[in-house]
N, C-alpha and C positions, 0 to 999 in steps of 0.2 A: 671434567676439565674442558674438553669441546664444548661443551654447551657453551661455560660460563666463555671461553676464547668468541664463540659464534655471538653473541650477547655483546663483546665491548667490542667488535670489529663492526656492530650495526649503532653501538650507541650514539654516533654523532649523530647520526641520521634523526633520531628522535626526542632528540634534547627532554629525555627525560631522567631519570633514577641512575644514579653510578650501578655501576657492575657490582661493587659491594653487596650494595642496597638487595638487586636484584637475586645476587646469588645467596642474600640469609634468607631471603622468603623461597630462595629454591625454585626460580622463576625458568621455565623451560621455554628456551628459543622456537620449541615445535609447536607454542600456543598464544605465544608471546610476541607483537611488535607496537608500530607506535601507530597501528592504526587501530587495533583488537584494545589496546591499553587501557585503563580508566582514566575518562577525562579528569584534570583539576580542579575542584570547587571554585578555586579561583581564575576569574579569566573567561569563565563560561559567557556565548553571545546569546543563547537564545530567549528572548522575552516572551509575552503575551501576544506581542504581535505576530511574532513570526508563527507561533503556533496555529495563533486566526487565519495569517496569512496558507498554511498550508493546507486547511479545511475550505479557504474560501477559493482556492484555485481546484483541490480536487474536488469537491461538493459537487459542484458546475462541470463534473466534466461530461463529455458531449454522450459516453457511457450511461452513466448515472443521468442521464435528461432522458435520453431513449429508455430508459427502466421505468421513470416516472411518468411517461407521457404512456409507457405499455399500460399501466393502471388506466389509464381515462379509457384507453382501446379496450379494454378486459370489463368496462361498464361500473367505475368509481367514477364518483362526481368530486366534486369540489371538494367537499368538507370530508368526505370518504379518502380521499388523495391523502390532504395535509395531516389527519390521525394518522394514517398511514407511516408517514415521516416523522410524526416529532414521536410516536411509539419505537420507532426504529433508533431515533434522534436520542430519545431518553436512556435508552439500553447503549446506545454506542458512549455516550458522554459520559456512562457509570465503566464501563468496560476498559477504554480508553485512558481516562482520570488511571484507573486500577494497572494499567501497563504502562504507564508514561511515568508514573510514582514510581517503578523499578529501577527505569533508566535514570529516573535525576537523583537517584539515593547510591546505586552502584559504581555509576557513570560507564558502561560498559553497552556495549552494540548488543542487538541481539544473539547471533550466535554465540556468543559467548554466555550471554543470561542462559542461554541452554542448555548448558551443561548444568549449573546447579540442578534441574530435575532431571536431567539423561545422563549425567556424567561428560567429561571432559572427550571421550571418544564417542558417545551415544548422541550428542550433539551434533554431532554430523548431520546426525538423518532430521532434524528440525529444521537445521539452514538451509538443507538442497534443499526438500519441499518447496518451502518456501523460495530460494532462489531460481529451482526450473522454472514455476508458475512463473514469478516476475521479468526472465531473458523472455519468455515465448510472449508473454502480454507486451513488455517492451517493445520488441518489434514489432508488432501487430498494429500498436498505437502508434505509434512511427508511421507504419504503412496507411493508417488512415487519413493522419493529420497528411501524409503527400498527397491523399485523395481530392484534398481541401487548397493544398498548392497549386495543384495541378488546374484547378479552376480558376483562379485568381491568375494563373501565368498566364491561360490562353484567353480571360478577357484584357488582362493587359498589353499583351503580345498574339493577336489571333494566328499567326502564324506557325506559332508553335503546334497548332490543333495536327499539322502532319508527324507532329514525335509522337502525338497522343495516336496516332493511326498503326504504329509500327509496333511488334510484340515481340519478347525477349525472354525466356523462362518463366510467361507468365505475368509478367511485365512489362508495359508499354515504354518507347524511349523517354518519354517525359515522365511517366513515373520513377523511371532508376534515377533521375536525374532530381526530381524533387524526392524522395525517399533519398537518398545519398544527402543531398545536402542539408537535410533535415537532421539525419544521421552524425554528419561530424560537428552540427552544431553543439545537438548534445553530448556529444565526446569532450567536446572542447570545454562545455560550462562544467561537466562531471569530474574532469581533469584535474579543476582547480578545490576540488574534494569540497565538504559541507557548508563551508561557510559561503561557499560561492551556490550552489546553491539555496541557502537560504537566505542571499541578497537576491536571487532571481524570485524566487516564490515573493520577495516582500515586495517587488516591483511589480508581479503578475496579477496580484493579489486583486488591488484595486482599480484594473484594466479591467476583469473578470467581472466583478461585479458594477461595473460601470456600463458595461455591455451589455449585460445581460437586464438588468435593469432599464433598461435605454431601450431595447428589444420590445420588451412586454410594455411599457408604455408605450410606442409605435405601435403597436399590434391592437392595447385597449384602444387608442386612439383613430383606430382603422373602424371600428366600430361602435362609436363614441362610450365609450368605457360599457357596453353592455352585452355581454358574453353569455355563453352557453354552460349552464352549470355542468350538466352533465349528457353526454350522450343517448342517445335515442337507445332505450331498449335498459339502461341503467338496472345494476343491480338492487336486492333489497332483500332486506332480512337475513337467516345465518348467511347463504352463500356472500353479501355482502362484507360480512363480519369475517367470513374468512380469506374472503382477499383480502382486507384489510391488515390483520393480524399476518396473513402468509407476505403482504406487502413487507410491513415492518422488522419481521423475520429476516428476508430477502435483503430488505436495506441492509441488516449488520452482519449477514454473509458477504455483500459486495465489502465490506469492508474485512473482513477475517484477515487478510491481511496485515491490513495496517495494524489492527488492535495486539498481532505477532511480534511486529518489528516495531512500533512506535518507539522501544526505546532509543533506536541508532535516532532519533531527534531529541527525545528528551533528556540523553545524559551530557546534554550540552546546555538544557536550561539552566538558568539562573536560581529559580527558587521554582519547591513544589506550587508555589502559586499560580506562576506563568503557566503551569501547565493545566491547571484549573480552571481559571480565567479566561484565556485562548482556548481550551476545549469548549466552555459555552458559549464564546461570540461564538465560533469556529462550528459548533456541532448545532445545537437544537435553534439557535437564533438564527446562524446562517440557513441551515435548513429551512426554516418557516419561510424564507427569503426565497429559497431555493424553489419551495410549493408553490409560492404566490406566483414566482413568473413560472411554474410550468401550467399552474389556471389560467394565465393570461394568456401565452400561449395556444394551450389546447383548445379553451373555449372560444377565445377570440376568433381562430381558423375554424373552428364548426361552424361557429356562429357566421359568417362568410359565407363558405360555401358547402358544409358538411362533411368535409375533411377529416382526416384525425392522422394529426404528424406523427411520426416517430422520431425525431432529432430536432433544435435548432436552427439544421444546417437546410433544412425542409425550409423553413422562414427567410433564413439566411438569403438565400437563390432566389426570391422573390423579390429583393430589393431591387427598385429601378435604376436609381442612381448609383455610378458606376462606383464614384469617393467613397458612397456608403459601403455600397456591399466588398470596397476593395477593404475599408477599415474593420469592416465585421469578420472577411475572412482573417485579416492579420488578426484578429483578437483569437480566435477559434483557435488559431496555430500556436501564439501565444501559450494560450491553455493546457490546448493534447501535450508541449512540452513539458510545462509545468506538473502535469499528471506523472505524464512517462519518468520525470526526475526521481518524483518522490515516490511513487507508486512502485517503480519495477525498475527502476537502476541501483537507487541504494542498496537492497538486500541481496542481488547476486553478487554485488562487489565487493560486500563484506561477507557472503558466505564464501566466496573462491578465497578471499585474505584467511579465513579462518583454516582454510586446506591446505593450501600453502604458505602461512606465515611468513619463513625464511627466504622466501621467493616472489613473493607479493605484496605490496602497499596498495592503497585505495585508487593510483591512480593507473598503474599497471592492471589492476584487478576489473577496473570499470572500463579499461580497453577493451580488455579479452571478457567480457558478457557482454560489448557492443557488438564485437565483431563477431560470436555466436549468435546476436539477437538478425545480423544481418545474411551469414549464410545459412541459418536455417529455411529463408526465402519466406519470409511470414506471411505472403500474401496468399502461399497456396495454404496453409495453414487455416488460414482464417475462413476460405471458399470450403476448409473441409470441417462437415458437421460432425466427423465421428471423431478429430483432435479436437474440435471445440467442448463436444460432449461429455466424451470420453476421457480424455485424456487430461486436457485441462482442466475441466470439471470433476475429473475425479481427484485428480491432485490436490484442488479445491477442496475438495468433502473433507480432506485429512489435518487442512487448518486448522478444525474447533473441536479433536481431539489434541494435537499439538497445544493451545491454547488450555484446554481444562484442565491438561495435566500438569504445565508452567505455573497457573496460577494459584492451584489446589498446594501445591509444592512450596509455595513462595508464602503466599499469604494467609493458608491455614496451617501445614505442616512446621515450618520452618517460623512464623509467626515473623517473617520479613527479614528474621539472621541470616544474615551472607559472611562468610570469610572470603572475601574479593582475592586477596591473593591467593590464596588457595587454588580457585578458578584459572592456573596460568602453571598446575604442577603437576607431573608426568611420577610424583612418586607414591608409590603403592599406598603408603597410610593417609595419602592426601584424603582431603573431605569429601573431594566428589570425583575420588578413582572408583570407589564402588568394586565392582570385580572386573576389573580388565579395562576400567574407564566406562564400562556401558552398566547402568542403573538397570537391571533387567525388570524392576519392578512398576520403571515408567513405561517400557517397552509394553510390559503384560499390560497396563491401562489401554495405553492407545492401539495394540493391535485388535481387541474385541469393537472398541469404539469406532476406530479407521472402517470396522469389515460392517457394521451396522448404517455408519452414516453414507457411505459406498452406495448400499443398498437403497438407501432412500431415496439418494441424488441419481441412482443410475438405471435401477430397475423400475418399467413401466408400469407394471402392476401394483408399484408405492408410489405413482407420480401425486398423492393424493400429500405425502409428507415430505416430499422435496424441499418444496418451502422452509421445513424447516431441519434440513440435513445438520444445518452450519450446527445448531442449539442440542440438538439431538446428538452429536456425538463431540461437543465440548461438553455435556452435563454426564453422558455417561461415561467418556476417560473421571471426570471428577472423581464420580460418583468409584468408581472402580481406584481410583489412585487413592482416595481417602483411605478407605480399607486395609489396602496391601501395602500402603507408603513404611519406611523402616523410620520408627518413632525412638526406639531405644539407641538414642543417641543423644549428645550434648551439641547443639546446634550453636555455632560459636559467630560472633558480631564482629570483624573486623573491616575496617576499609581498607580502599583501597588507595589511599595519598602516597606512600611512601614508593608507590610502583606505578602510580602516574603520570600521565605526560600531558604539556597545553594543550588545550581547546583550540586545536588549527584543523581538522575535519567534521 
């Protein structure tokens, strides 16, 4: 009787399902609001474009250029680079497709798709992962795009260069100042919850790739379009072949992420098309895009003066003219946001809504992982290799066991049945209470898999299979989940309409 009381004292709030509705599917206020909820079929904003638009802002980000440009420095040439990426490119765009299909079929965030394989309490342990990596990466990219302010303020204000002289816990008065305001810009776009960011990605979108493109033409053009394929000393034969492959590898680790949470975007799409369509401009086309100017780029500066950059922002600093280099930084900054949005703000905010339900919505929840992303002090963070490594990186490794055993669960087990409501009930014979709410048999997949891919990612003496930590322990949670998964069951199809709310995050 509390529940159902706790239930219609929040229903205005989310203009969705009467109280009735909620309390015949037995809907518990402890899993349950209007921001966890299943989107409407009806009403849904997101297209093909928006999906392009959020590969083609994070593709390019300043991250992922310094990863691609480490290939040219590691002795990949030209045509060695771009395999590299569309191998990477191809596996991301089948992987992706395969988790974005969830979200526009359930319409349901990711913590919550979590439960179906870990149970309704086991789910816990997928979203923090997932959410500590993305607060700590959050501020980090925060703190770098201020690094990018902070140049632009003291050529347009030289005077500012005595804040940049003064030092405060590690940072300088013009850093707390651009990292601060960097800071509540994106509080403020995060506020207005998803649809507002996905009017900013569709605005970033083609700023991003109008820059960058614009870049690499100035650069071919610096040395009349004839560039250096490959650096002095270039690789060849297997070692070749195996950066390449560990390149490609590496590409769909950087993203282990996203291929976790993509559904918090896609149960807002329109049709499984959009999500189809927008994943290949967005993935192996924009990528191929993404190769071309990092060859123009790299080779263009060898070809120069024998260089080998690591970032854009290397380039960037070398314009003469001031309009330029002020409009290239504003594009950079643009960007780092537009990453930081989608990358590492969504999934802490919906993993903290998912802890606290009764106490949190999307826009209270993405307060409090800014305000954690800000006094954890990310800058010292980031100057220390053993949280870079260690910590973050290990947290890392435990993605593409979280991932094999979702999707082993979903798309081989379960053969794609979901009882959606069901996913929202605290009662014992519910479908994915399991024993106690914790599925202990996804648990058994992923902790063998966690302790293997650990291994690879962390210990020296495996630095030889790093590269492929991510692949190695999403195939063996699989491989281990198939096995022990509980089969003798009726795996039941319902959706989720009758306990859904509109499409306004």
């Amino acid at each position: 009787m509390a529940k159902t009381e706790a239930i219609q004292d929040s229903a205005p709030k989310w203009m969705g399902p009467s109280p009735e509705q909620l309390a015949a599917h037995r809907i518990s206020s402890r899993f349950y609001n209007s921001d966890l909820a299943p989107s409407q079929k009806e009403g849904r904003s997101w297209t093909a474009y928006s999906v392009f638009t959020l590969w083609a802002n994070d593709v390019h980000s300043l991250g992922n250029y310094g990863f691609a440009l480490g290939l040219f420095a590691l002795g990949l040439g030209a045509w060695q680079i771009l395999v590299a990426l569309l191998v990477g490119a191809a596996l991301l765009f089948f992987l992706l497709t395969l988790s974005g299909f969830m979200g526009h079929k359930t319409g349901v965030p990711y913590p919550v798709m979590s439960r179906i394989a870990f149970g309704i309490h086991g789910a816990q342990l997928a979203a923090s992962v997932r959410g500590v990596v993305a607060i700590a990466w959050f501020g980090i990219q925060t703190y770098l795009a201020s690094s990018v302010l902070n140049v632009l303020l003291i050529m347009l204000v030289p005077g500012l260069q005595s804040w940049a002289d003064t030092e405060f816990l590690g940072l300088s008065g013009l850093g707390w100042f651009s990292f601060t305001l960097l800071w509540i810009v994106q509080v403020i776009i995060v506020s207005y919850g998803m649809e507002m960011i996905r009017k900013y990605e569709a605005i970033a979108g083609p700023i991003i790739l109008v820059t960058f493109v614009s870049l690499a033409i100035w650069m071919l053009a610096r040395v009349d379009f004839s560039i250096s394929w490959a650096r002095d000393g270039a690789l060849s034969g297997w070692p070749m072949w195996m950066h390449i492959l560990g390149g490609g590898s590496l590409w769909v680790a950087i993203y282990g992420t996203f291929v976790l949470n993509f559904s918090d975007f896609t149960r807002a799409a329109k049709k499984k098309g959009s999500i189809v369509v927008g994943n290949f401009w967005g993935i192996p086309i924009n990528m191929l895009v993404f190769g071309l100017v990092v060859i123009s780029l790299a080779g263009a500066q060898y070809q120069i003066d024998g260089t080998v950059i690591t970032s854009p922002a290397d380039i960037v600093q070398t314009i003469g003219n001031p309009i330029l280099l002020a409009l290239a930084s504003l594009a950079l900054l643009i960007l780092t946001i537009a990453v930081n949005l989608m990358a590492n703000f969504v999934a802490p905010t919906y993993a903290l809504t998912n802890m606290f339900p009764r106490h949190l919505n999307f826009r209270s929840a993405a307060i409090i992982s800014a305000i954690i992303g800000f006094i954890i002090l990310p800058w010292n963070l980031y100057d220390s290799p053993v949280v870079i490594v260690y910590f973050l990186g290990g947290l890392g490794a435990l993605l593409g066991p979280l991932f094999g055993v979702i999707m082993v669960d979903y798309w081989v087990i379960r053969k794609t049945k979901v009882n959606v409501p069901e996913l929202y009930t605290e009662a014992n014979d519910g479908e994915y209470f399991y024993h106690r709410g914790i599925n202990w048999r996804a648990i058994g997949a992923f902790i063998p898999a966690s302790l293997i891919s650990l291994v690879f990612a962390l210990v020296p003496a495996f630095s030889g299979f790093s590269e492929f930590s991510w692949f190695s322990g999403a195939g063996i949670a699989a491989i281990i989940y198939f096995f022990i998964a509980r089969r003798s069951f009726t795996f039941r199809e319902v959706d989720g309409e009758e306990i859904a709310v509109p499409t306004t995050h």
